[in-house]
N, C-alpha and C positions, 0 to 999 in steps of 0.2 A: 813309752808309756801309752797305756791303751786309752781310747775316749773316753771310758769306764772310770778309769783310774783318775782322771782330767778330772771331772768332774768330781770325783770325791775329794780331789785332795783340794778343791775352791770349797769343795763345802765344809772341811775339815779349816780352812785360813780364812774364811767368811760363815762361821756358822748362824750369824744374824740375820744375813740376808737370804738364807736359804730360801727365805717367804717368798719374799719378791719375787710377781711376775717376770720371766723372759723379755730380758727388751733388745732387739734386735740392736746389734752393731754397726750395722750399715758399711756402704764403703766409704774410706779416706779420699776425700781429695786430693788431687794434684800436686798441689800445695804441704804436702804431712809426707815429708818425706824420710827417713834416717838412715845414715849409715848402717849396714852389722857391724858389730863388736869385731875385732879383728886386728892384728898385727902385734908384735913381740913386747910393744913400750902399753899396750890393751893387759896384756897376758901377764906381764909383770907386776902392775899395777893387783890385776889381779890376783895373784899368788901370792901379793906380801898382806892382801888386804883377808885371805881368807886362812893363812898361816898364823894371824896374829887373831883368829877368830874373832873379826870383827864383824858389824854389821852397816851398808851403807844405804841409805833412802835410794840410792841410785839401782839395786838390785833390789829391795824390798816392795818399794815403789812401780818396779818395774819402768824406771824415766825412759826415755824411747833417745835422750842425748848420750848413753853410757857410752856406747863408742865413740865418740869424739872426746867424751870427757876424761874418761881414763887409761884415751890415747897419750894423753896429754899430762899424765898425772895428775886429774885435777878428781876427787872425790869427795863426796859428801858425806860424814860418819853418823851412825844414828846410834846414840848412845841408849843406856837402860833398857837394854834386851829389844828385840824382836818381835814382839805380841803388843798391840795397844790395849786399852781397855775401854778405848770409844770407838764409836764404828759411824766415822762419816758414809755419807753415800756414794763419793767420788774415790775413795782412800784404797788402795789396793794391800796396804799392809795389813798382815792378820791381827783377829781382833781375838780377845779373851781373858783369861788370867794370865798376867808376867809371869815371869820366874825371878827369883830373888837379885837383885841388885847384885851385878859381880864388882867389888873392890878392886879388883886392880884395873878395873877396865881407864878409867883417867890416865893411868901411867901406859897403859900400852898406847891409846890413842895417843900420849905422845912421844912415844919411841917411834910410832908408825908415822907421823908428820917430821920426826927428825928425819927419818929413812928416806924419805921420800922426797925428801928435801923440798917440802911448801912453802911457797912465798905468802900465800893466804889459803886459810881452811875452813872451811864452814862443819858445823857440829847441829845436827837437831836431832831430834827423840821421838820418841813415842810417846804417846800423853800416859802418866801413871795417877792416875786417881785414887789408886790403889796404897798412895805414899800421904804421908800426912802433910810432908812440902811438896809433893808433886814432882820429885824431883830436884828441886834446887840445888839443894849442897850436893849431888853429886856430876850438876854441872859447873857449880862452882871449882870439885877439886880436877874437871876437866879440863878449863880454862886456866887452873894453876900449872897442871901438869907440862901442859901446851906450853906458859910461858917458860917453866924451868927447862924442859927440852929441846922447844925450839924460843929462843928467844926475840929472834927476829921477823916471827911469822904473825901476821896478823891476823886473827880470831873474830869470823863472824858464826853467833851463834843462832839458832830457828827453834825455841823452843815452842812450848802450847802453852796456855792460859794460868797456869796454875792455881784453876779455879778462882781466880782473882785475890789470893792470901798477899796480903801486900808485905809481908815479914819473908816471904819466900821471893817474891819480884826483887823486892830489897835487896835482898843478899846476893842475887846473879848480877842484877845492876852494877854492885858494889863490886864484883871481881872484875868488873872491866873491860866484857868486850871491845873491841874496834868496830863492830855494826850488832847491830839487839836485831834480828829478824825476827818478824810475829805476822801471818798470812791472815788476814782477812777472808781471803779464797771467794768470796762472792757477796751478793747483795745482800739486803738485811731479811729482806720479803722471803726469801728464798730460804734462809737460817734452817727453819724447822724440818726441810728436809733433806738439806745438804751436808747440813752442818748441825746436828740437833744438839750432839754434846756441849755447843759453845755457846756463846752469846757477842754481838756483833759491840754493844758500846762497851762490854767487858773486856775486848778486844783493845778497842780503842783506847782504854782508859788506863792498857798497861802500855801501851806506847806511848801516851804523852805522859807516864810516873816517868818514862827512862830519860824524858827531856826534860822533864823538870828538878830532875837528880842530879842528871849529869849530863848538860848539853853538848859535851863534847861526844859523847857517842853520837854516831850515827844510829838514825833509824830506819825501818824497812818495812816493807807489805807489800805481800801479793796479792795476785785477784786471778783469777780463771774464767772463763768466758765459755758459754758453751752453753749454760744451763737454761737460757731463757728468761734471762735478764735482758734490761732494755738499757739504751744507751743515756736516757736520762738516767735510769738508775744507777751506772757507773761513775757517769759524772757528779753525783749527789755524794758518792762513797769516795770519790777523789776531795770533793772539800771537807768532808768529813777527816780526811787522813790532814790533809795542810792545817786545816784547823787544830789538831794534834800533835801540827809540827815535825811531820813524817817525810824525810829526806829521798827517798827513794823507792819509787814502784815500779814493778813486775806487772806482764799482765800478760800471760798464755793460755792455748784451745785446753779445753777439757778436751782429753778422749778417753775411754772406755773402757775398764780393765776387763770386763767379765758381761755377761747377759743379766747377772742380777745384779751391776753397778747401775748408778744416775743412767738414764741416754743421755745422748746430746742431741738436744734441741736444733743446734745450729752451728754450724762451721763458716767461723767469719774468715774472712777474707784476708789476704796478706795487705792488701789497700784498707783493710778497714781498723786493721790494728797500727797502720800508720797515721791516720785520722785517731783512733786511741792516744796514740802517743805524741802528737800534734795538743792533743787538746789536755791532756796532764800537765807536759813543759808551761802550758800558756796560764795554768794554773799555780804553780812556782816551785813543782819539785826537784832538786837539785839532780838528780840522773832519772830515768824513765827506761826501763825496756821492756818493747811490745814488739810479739811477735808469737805466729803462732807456738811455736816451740821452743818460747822463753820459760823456764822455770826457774825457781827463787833463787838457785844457788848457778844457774849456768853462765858462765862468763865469769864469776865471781868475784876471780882474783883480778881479772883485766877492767872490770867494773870499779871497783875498790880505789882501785887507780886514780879512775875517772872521777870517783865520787870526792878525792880527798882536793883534787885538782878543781873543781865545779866549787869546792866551800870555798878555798884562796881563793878563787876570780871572785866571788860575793864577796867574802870581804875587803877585798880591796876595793872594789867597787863602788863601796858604802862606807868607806876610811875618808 
């Protein structure tokens, strides 16, 4: 592909940002390091995931963890097509009109978790605003499908806001996950240019419906760092999340898809997301991972683990 071509096809999977001035990418540090993609248990992984025409946030996204993840068989599936219809400023996935809801997609995602043989799977989407539920019911029959084909695998799902319709939060609630993932992804101050499609206590306010529904779900949020937030203001979004009774955060660097993505302001430190994640625990989340090349789903299944293990010590604790 020629540099020509490069450049058309971002402007063709980001035709929003086309505006936006060039923001230099700068170098990585030291620290930002990943594997390539590579070895037979990568390639496998691969072939069943593009044979069964799926689509996963780990290639959409471009995650910089795919090689180690789907060395491992561990993938992320992004359900309701491929195209969002909101255009954060950090989001590498393309933005624009969907394509129509594919039906069978629920039952293939779970022929491809039986295939695969997952002990935990994580499922998020693309925001469809474009849907009167935003999606729901056809995470809901994703979550069914999951349980009837594999039954013993446990289901974290990441979806988006659904514009806050609480008849739609309802009904995903109701099917069940084992973890409700919902990313906060950064400070509030920040919202309007990170995050413009969302809103930050609308956020908040479907993670504490999922606990007041159904407190046996686990709950979840991310945060990304990177954009020029400050460290009181992380801290201020950590009691914000405990106050909502949010079980477990994420906290990894922004980097950079493109010249016409977010910059980043700042590459903190691998000492500094240890200090992050020092001062969450000390706040009362029941698992925490900070680092720079944590994202919401990495570790997931060995996380999950941890997470169900972290409630039995509290409650016995408190028995």
């Amino acid at each position: 592909m020629t540099y020509n071509s490069e450049l058309l096809d971002k402007a063709k999977r980001h035709p929003e940002k086309q505006k936006n001035p060039d923001r230099p990418m700068g170098k990585k540090p030291d620290w930002i390091r990943v594997r390539a993609p590579q070895g037979k248990t990568y390639q496998e992984t691969r072939d069943l995931v593009h044979k069964a025409k799926l689509n996963t946030v780990c290639e959409e996204a471009g995650c910089p963890n795919i090689g180690e993840c789907w060395d491992k068989k561990h993938a992320t599936f992004m359900i309701m097509g491929e195209v969002c219809t909101r255009a954060c400023s950090f989001c590498n996935i393309a933005t624009g009109k969907p394509n129509e809801l594919d039906r069978m997609e629920p039952l293939k995602i779970g022929v491809a978790v039986a295939q695969m043989g997952l002990k935990h799977v994580v499922v998020t989407a693309v925001d469809r605003d474009d849907l009167a539920d935003g999606g729901a019911e056809h995470f809901e029959k994703t979550i069914s499908a999951i349980r009837f084909k594999a039954p013993a695998t446990t289901i974290e799902i990441l979806p988006g806001d659904f514009h806050g319709d609480i008849r739609a939060i309802d009904r995903v609630i109701a099917a069940k996950p084992d973890v409700f993932n919902h990313n906060l992804e950064t400070v509030p101050r920040l919202y309007p240019t990170i995050r413009p499609g969302a809103r930050y206590f609308r956020s908040l306010r479907l993670l504490q419906r999922v606990k007041d529904i159904d407190p046996s779900q686990f709950t979840k949020s991310g945060l990304m760092v990177g954009f020029g937030e400050t460290r009181e203001e992380i801290g201020q979004v950590m009691d914000d999340m405990r106050a909502a009774d949010i079980d477990f955060l994420t906290i990894g660097q922004y980097l950079q898809p493109t010249v016409k993505h977010a910059p980043v302001k700042k590459f903190w430190t691998p000492e500094e997301f240890q200090q992050l994640e020092k001062m969450a625990r000390a706040k009362g989340f029941l698992m925490v991972s900070s680092s720079p090349l944590t994202r919401s789903s990495y570790h997931a299944g060995d996380d999950f683990t941890k997470l169900r293990t972290a409630r039995e010590v509290k409650l016995s604790a408190s028995s």
